[in-house]
C-alpha positions as CSV (number, residue, x, y, z in Angstrom):
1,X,35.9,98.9,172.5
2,X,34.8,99.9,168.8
3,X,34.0,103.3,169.8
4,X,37.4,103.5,171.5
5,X,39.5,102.7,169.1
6,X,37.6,104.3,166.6
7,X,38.1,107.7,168.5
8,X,42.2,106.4,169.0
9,X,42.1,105.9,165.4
10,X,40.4,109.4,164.5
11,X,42.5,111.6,167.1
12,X,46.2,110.0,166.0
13,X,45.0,110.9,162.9
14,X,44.0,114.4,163.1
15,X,47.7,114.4,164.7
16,X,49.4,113.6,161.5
17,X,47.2,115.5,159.3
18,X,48.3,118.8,161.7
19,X,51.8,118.3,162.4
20,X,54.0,121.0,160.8
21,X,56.4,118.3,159.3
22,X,55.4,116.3,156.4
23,X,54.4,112.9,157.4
24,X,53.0,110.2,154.5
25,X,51.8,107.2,155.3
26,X,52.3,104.0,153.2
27,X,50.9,100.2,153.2
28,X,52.3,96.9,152.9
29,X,51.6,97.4,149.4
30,X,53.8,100.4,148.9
31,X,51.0,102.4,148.3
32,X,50.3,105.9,149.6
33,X,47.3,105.4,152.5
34,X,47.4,109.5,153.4
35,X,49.0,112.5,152.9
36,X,49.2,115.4,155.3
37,X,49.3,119.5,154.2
38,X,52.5,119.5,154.6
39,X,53.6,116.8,152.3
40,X,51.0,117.7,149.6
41,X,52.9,121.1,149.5
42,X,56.2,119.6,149.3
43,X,55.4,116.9,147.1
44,X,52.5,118.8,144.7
45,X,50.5,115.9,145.0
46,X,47.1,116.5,146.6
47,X,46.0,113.8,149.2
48,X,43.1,112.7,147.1
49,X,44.9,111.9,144.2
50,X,48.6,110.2,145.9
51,X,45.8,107.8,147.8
52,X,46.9,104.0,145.9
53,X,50.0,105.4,144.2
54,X,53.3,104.1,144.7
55,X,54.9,106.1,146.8
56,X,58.0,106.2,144.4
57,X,55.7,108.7,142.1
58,X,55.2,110.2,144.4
59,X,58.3,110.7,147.1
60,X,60.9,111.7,144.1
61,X,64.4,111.8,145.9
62,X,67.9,112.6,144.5
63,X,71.3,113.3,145.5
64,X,72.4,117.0,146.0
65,X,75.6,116.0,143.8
66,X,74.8,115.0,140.7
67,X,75.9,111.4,139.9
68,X,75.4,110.1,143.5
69,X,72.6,108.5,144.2
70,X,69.8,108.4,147.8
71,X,68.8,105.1,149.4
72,X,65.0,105.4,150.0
73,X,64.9,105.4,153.1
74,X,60.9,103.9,153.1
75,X,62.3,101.4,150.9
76,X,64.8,100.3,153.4
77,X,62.6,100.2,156.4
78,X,60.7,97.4,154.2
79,X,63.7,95.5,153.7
80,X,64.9,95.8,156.9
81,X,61.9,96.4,159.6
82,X,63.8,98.8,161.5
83,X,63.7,103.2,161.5
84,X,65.4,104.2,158.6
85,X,67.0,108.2,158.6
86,X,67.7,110.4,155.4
87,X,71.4,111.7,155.1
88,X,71.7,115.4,154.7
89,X,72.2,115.6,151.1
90,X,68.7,114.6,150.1
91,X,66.9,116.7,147.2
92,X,62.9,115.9,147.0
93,X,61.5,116.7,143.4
94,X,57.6,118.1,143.7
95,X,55.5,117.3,140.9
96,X,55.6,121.1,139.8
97,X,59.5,120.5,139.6
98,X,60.2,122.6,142.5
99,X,63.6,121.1,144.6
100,X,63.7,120.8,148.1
101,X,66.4,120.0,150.4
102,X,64.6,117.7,153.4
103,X,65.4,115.8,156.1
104,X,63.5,112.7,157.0
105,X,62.6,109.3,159.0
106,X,60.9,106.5,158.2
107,X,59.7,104.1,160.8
108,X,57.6,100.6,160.2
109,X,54.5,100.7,161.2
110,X,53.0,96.7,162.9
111,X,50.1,95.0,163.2
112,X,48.8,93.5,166.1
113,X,51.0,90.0,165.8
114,X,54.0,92.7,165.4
115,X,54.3,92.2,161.5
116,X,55.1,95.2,159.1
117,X,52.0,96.2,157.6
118,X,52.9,100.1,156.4
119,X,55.8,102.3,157.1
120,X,55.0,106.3,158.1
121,X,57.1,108.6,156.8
122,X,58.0,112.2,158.7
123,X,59.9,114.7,156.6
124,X,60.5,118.3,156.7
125,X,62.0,121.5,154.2
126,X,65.3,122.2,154.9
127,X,66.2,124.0,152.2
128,X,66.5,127.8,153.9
129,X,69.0,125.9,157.3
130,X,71.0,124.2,153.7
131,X,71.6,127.1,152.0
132,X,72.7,129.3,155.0
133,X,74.7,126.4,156.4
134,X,76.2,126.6,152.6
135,X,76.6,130.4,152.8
136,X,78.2,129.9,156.3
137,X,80.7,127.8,154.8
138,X,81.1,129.2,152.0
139,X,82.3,132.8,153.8
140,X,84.6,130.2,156.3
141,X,86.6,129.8,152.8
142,X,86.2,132.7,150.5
143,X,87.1,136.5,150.6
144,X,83.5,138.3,150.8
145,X,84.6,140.8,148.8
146,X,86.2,139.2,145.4
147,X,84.8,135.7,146.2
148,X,88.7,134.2,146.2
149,X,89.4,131.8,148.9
150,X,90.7,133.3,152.0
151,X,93.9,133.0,153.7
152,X,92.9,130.2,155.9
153,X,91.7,128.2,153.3
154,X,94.4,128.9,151.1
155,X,97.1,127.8,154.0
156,X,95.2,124.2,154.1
157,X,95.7,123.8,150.7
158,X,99.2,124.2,150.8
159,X,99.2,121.2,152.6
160,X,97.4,119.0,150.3
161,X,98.8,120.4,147.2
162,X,102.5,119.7,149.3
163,X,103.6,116.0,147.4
164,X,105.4,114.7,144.7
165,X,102.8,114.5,142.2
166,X,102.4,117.6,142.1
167,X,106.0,119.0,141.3
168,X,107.2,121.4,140.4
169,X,104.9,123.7,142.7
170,X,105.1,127.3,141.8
171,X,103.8,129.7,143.9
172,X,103.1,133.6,142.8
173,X,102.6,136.5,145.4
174,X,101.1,140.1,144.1
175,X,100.6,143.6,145.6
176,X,98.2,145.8,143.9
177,X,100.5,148.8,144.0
178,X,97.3,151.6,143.5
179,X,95.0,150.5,145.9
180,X,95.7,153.3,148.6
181,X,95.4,155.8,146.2
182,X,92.4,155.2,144.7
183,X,91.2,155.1,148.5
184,X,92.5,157.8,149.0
185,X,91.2,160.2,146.1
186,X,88.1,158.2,145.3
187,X,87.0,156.4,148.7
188,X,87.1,152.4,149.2
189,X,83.8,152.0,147.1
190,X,86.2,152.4,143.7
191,X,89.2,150.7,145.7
192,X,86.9,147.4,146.4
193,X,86.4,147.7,142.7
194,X,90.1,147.5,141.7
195,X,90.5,144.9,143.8
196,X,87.7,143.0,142.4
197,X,89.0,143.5,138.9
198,X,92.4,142.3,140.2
199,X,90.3,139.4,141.1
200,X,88.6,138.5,137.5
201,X,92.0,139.0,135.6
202,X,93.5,136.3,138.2
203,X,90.7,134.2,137.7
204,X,90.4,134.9,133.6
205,X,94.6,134.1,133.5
206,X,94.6,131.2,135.8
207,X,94.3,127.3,134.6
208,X,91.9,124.5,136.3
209,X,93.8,123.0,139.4
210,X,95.0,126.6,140.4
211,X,94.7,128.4,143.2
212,X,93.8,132.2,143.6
213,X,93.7,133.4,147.3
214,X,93.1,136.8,148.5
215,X,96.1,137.2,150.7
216,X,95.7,140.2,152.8
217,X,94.4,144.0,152.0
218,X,95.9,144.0,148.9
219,X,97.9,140.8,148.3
220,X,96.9,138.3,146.5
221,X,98.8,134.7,146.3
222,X,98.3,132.2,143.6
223,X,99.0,128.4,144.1
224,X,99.9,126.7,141.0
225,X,101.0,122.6,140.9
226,X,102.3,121.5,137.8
227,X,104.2,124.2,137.3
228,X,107.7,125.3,136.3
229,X,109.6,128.5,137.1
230,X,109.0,129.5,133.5
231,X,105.4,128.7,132.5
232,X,105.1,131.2,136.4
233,X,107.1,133.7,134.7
234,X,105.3,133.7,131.8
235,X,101.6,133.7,133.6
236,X,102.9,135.9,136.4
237,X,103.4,138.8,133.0
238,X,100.3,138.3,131.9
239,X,98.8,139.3,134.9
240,X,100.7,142.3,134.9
241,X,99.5,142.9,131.2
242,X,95.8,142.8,131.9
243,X,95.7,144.3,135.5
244,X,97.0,147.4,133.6
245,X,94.4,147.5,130.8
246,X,92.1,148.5,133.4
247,X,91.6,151.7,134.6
248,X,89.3,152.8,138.0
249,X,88.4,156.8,137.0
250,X,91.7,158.1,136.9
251,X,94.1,155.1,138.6
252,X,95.7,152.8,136.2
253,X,95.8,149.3,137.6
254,X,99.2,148.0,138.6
255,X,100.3,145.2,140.5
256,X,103.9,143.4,141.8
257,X,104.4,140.0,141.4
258,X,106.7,137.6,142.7
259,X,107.3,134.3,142.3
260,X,109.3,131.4,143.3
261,X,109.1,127.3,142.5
262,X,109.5,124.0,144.2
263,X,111.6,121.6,142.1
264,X,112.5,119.3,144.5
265,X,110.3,117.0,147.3
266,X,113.5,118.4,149.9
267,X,112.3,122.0,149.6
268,X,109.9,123.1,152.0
269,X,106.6,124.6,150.3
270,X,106.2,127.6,152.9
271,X,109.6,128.7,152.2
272,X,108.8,128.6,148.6
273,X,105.7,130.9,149.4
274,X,108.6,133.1,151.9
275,X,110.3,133.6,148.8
276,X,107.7,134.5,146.6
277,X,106.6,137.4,149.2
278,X,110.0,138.7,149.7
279,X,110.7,138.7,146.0
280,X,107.3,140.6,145.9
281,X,108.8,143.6,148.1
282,X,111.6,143.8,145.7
283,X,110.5,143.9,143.1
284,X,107.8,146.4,144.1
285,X,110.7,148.8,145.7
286,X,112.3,148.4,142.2
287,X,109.4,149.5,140.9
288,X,108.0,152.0,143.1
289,X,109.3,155.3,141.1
290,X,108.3,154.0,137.9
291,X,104.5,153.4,139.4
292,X,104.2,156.7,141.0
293,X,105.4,158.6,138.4
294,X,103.0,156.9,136.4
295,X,100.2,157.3,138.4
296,X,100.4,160.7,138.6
297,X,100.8,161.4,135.2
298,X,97.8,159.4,134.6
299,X,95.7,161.6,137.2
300,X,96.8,164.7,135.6
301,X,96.1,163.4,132.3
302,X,92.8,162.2,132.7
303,X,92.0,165.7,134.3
304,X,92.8,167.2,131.4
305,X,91.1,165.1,129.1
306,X,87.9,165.9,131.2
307,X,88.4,169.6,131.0
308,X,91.1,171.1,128.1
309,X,90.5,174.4,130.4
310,X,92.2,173.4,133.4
311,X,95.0,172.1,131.5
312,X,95.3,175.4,130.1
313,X,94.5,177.7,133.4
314,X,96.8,175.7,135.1
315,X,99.8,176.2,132.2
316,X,99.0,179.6,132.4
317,X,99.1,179.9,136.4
318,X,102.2,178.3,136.8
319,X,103.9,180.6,134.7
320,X,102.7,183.4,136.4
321,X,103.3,182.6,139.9
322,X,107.3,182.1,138.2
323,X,107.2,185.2,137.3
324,X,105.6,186.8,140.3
325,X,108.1,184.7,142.6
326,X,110.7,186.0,141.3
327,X,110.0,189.3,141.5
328,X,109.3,188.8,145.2
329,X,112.6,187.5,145.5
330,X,111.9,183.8,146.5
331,X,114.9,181.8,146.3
332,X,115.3,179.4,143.6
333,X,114.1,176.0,145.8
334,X,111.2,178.3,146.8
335,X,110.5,179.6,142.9
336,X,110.4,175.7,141.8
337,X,108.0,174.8,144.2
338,X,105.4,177.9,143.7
339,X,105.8,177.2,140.5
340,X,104.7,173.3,140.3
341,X,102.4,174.3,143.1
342,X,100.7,176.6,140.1
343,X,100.8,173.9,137.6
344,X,99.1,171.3,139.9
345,X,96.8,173.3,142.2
346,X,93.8,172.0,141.0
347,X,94.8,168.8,140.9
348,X,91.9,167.4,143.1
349,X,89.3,168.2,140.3
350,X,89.8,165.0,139.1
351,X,87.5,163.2,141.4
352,X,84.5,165.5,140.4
353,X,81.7,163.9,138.0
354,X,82.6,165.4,134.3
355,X,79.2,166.9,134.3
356,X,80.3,169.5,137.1
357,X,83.7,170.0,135.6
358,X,82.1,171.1,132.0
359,X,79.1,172.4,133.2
360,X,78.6,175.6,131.2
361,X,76.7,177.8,134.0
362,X,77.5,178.4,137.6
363,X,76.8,175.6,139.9
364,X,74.5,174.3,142.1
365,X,74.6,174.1,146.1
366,X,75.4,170.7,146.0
367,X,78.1,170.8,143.2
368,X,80.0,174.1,144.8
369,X,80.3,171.9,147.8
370,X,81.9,169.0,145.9
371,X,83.9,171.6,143.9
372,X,84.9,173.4,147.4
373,X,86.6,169.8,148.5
374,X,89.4,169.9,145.7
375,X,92.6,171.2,147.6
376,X,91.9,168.7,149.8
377,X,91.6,165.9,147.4
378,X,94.9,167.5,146.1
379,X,95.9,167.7,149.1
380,X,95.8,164.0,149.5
381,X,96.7,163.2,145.9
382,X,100.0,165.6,146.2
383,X,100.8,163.6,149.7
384,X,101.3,160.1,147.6
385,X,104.0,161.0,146.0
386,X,107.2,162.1,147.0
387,X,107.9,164.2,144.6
388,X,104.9,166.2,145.2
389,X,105.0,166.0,149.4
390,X,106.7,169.9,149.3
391,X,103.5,171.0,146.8
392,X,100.9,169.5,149.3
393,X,100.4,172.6,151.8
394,X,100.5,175.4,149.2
395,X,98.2,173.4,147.4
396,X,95.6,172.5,150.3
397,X,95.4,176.7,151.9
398,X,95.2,178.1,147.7
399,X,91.5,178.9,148.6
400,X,92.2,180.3,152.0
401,X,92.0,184.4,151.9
402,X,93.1,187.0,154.3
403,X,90.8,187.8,156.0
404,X,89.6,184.1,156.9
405,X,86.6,183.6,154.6
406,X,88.2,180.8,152.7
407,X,88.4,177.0,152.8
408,X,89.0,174.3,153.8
409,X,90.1,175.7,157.3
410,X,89.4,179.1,157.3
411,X,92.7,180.2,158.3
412,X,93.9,184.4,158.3
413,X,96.6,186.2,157.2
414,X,100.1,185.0,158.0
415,X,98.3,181.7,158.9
416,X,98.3,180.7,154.8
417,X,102.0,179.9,153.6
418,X,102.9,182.2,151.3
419,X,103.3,180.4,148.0
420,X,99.7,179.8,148.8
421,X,98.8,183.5,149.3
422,X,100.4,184.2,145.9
423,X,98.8,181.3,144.3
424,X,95.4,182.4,145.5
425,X,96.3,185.8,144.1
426,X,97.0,184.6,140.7
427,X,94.8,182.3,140.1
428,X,92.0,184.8,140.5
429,X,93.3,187.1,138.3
430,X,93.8,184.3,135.2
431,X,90.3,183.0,136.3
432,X,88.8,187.1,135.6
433,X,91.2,187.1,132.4
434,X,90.2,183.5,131.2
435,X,86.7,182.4,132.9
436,X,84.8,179.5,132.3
437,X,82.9,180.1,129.4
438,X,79.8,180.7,131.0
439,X,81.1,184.0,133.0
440,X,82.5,187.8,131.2
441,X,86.0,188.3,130.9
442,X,87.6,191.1,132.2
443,X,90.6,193.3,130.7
444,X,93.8,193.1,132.2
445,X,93.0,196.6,134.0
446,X,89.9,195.7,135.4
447,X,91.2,192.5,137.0
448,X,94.1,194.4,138.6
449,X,91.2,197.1,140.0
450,X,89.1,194.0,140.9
451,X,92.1,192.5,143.1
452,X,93.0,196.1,144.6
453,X,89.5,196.4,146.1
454,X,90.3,192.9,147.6
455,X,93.5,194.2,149.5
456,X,93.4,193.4,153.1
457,X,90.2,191.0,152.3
458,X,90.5,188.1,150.1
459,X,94.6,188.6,149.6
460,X,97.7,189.9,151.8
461,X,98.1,193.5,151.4
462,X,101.8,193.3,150.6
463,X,101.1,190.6,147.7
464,X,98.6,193.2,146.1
465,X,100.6,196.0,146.3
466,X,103.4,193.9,144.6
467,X,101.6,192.9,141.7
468,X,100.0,196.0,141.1
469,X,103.3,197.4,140.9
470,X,104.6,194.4,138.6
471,X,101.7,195.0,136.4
472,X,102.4,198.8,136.1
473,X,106.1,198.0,134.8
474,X,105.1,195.7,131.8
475,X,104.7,192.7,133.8
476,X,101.4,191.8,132.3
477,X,100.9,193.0,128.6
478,X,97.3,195.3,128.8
């Protein structure tokens, strides 16, 4: 019988030792009896030295909020006698400092006349399942890509926010108005940027108790209790202010705002937040010419500023295709848009690295190819605004030649519109009169040779032949 319950004794304990879950054992004197692996890892004790300590130096617990405390649960299972199970909040401290989320049970442990003579402890590291059950809940409530709360969450809220106390209850509603541009002309990588700034100015501007939500794309809604009409006013400018000090290459941040207050418990909160929106629209039609006009100003002078020789090529090319256009008759609608079409051709530069736009010496593979994508970056650009919609077309086919050897589509002959075919035409010739300055200028007679041997090749017979003969009469001084 000795021999038996020797081997029972030696087998249940080779059990606890080798279970993956840390398991400690502790004796009616509250002292530790064993540790296993597991729980010397957890805890940083080793099992030689927790044997006779009191299991509170050892089993350190604490509650994940700070301020709220942890019942022991061995602690209980002495008072009580019964199984004792560890809430999901528990933090154990090892002796290295290292925290641990765990999860445990404790469960008395009798002697023969069914008296408690120990309690075993099982416990295991929960720490990865906490933190992606924190990360799962977490994403439940917040935007992933400015960390705001979400729309859901943002709609509970109005309901808890919705009561007297509270009033008056103002509610702000913005549109960034230059996010599809700068997708457009710069891809979404810079547009999740503006939005993220967007983001840090609402959270920089806003007070404790607020509530910034990332409404939709690019809508944003801010819940704000305690708060007049006024003091909503006054916070909704500021964030007008400081989303414009910010600048994504060349896109100026702008955003509408709209707001609208509850003043009285009769009002219903959602129309209040129906309000705000619609006075949002408004106020963004209102502003809509303003902002585009704005914008591409902004483009064109950042483009500039990046490369004084563009400004000036393009001065220069839009006077020229005037000139030329009305020699070729064009009416005046026709003139005006060659014209602007000239001034604004290489208006998709702008999204090029400022290294490739001053690069004094030809270009690489790689950079000829990014250079080779502007009219279609102007093309887009030139599409925003509806000022520019008539430019778009001339402006995408400038690089398109005769015989089909340009880009972007490789179209022939009559194919390319003809404020193009001019506008190809010219801006050759004021790139052989005024090249970058890594390549030779030419006179004024060799660049008029240099375009004749292109007839029928890179540019429409007829076009060549026309400003050949408006050279010859004193067009161009030699």
């Amino acid at each position: 019988a000795m021999e038996t319950l020797a081997y029972e004794r030696n087998k249940y304990l080779q059990i606890l030792l080798s279970i993956g879950d840390g398991v400690m054992v502790i004796d009616r004197n509250q002292k530790i009896e064993m540790l296993n692996t597991v729980a010397a890892k957890l805890t940083g004790w080793t099992p030689e030295a927790a044997i006779g300590v009191h299991y509170k130096e050892v089993l350190i617990l604490s509650h994940e909020q700070g301020g709220l405390t942890i019942e022991n649960p061995i602690e209980k299972v002495f008072r009580t006698g019964k199984t004792q199970g560890l809430g999901d909040h528990a933090i154990l401290m090892s002796k290295e400092g290292v925290e641990y989320y765990v999860e445990d049970s404790a469960a008395p442990i009798q002697d023969e006349k069914g008296s408690l003579s120990g309690v075993v402890l099982v416990f295991r590291d929960v720490s990865q399942q906490k933190e992606q059950r924190k990360k799962i809940e977490y994403m439940s409530y917040h935007d992933a890509l400015t960390g705001l709360y979400n729309r859901h969450y943002f709609e509970e809220e109005l309901y808890r926010i919705d009561t007297d106390r509270h009033l008056p209850i103002s509610i702000l509603m913005g549109d960034v108005n230059s996010l599809k541009l700068t997708n457009d002309i710069f891809g979404h990588n810079f547009g999740d940027m503006l939005l993220r700034r967007v983001a840090e100015v609402m959270k920089n501007v806003c007070r404790t108790g607020d509530m910034i939500a990332r409404w939709g794309g690019d809508e944003f809604v801010l819940l704000l209790p305690g708060t007049s009409d006024k003091d909503a006013q006054a916070i909704a400018k500021r964030i007008k202010k400081e989303v414009s000090a910010h600048q994504i290459r060349a896109i100026r941040g702008s955003i509408s705002i709209g707001t609208d207050t509850k003043v009285d418990a009769s009002q219903n909160l959602w129309e209040v937040l129906n309000n705000a929106e619609e006075k949002m629209y408004s106020i963004k039609t209102l502003e809509r010419s303003e902002v585009k006009s704005r914008e591409l100003d902004n483009i064109k002078k950042n483009l500039f500023a990046l490369s004084p020789w563009d400004k000036d090529h393009a001065e220069r090319v839009g006077d020229l295709c005037h000139r030329i256009g009305r020699v070729l008759g064009l009416s005046p609608s026709e003139l005006q848009r060659l014209t602007e079409a000239g001034q604004l051709h290489d208006i998709g530069k702008i999204t090029l690295e400022p290294r490739v736009l001053q690069k004094g010496g030809p270009l690489s593979a790689v950079e000829q190819k990014e250079m080779n994508q502007h009219p279609v970056v102007g093309y887009r650009i030139l599409n925003s605004f509806d000022d520019t919609l008539g430019l778009s077309e001339i402006v995408l086919a400038h690089h398109e030649y005769w015989d089909g050897s340009g880009y972007p589509k490789g179209l022939a002959g009559e194919e390319i519109p003809l404020p193009a075919r001019i506008l190809s035409l010219v801006e050759s010739y004021d790139h052989m009169l005024y090249p970058p300055h890594f390549t030779q200028a030419k006179s004024h007679r060799e660049a008029v040779e240099a375009i004749r041997l292109q007839r029928g090749i890179l540019f429409d017979p007829r076009l060549v032949d026309a400003f050949i003969q408006f050279s010859a009469s004193g067009g161009k001084e030699q």
